[in-house]
C-alpha positions as CSV (number, residue, x, y, z in Angstrom):
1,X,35.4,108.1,114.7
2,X,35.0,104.6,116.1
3,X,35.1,101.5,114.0
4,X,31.9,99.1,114.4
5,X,31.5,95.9,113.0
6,X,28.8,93.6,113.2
7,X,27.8,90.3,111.6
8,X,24.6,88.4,111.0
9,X,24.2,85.1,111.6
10,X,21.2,82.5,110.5
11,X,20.1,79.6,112.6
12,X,18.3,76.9,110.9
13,X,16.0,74.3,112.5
14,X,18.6,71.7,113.2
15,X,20.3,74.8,114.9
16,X,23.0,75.1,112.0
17,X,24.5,78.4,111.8
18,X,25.5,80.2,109.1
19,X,27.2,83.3,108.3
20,X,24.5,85.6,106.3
21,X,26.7,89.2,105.8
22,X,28.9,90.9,107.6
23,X,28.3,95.1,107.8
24,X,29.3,98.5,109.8
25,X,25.4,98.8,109.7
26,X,23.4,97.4,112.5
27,X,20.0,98.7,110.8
28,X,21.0,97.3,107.2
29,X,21.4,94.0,109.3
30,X,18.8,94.0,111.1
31,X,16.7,95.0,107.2
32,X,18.6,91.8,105.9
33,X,17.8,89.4,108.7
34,X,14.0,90.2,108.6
35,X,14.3,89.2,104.8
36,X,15.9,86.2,105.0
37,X,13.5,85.5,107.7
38,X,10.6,85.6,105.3
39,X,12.0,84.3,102.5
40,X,13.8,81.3,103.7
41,X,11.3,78.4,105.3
42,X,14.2,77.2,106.9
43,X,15.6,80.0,108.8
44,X,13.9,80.4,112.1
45,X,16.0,82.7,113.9
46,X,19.2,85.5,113.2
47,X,21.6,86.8,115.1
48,X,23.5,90.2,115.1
49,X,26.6,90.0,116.7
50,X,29.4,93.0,117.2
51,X,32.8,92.4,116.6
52,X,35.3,94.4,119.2
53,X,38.5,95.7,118.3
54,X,40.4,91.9,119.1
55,X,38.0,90.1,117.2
56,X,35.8,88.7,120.0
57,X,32.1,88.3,118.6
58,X,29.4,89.7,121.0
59,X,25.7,88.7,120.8
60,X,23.5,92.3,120.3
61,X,20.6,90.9,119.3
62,X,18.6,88.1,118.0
63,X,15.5,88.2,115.4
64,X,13.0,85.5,115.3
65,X,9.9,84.6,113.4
């Protein structure tokens, strides 16, 4: 079994960014950042990133309004 990591990040309109949650889950991710998308005016963008096994962030993908 392989270990997966991911983390989602929000970006705000001054281009702040802010760790949301962090998950072995891309789809729970992916069901948070569409949330926090439409309930937070301020969020205009997220980011899912994968973690490898040193600890280096990856972009995967990125969710927008």
């Amino acid at each position: 079994m392989t270990w997966e990591h991911y983390e989602l990040y929000s970006i705000d309109e001054d281009g702040n960014e802010e760790l949301i949650d962090t998950d072995g889950s891309v789809k729970k991710l992916r069901q948070l950042a569409t949330l926090s998308l439409e309930e937070d005016e301020g969020i205009i963008e997220c980011i899912i990133y994968q973690e490898d096994e040193e600890g280096e962030l990856t972009e995967l993908e990125r969710i927008s309004k």
